[in-house]
N, C-alpha and C positions, 0 to 999 in steps of 0.2 A: 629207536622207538619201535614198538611191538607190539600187535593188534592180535590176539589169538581169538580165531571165528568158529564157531558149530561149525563142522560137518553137512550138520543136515540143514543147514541155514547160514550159508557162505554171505560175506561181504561183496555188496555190488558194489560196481564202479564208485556211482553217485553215494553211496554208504560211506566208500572211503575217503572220496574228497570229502563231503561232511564231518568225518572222524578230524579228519588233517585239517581243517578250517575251525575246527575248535582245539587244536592246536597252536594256534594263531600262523598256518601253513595254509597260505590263499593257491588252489589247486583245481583247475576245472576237472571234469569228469572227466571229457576228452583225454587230459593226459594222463592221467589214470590208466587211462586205459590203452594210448599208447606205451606207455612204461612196462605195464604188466602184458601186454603181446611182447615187448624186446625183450621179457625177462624170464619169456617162455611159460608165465602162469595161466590159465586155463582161464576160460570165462565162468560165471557163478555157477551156468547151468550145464557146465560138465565138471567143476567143482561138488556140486551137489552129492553126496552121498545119503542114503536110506537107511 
């Protein structure tokens, strides 16, 4: 599965569990966002590009 985000308007945590919960993928934020620290991905707002 593959989610492609703006740049200038990245996916937050709570974004993507809401993406993955209508997937029928039950995901809190929290691990959201523990997954994407262990996978080295950045948070939204140094994701963020102008």
């Amino acid at each position: 599965m593959r989610f492609s985000e703006n740049p200038r308007n990245p996916y937050s945590d709570q974004k993507l569990a809401d993406l993955l919960k209508a997937k029928d993928m039950e995901i809190s934020r929290r691990t959201v966002a523990k997954y994407r620290d262990e996978l080295g991905i950045a948070a939204t707002t140094v994701r963020k590009r102008y």
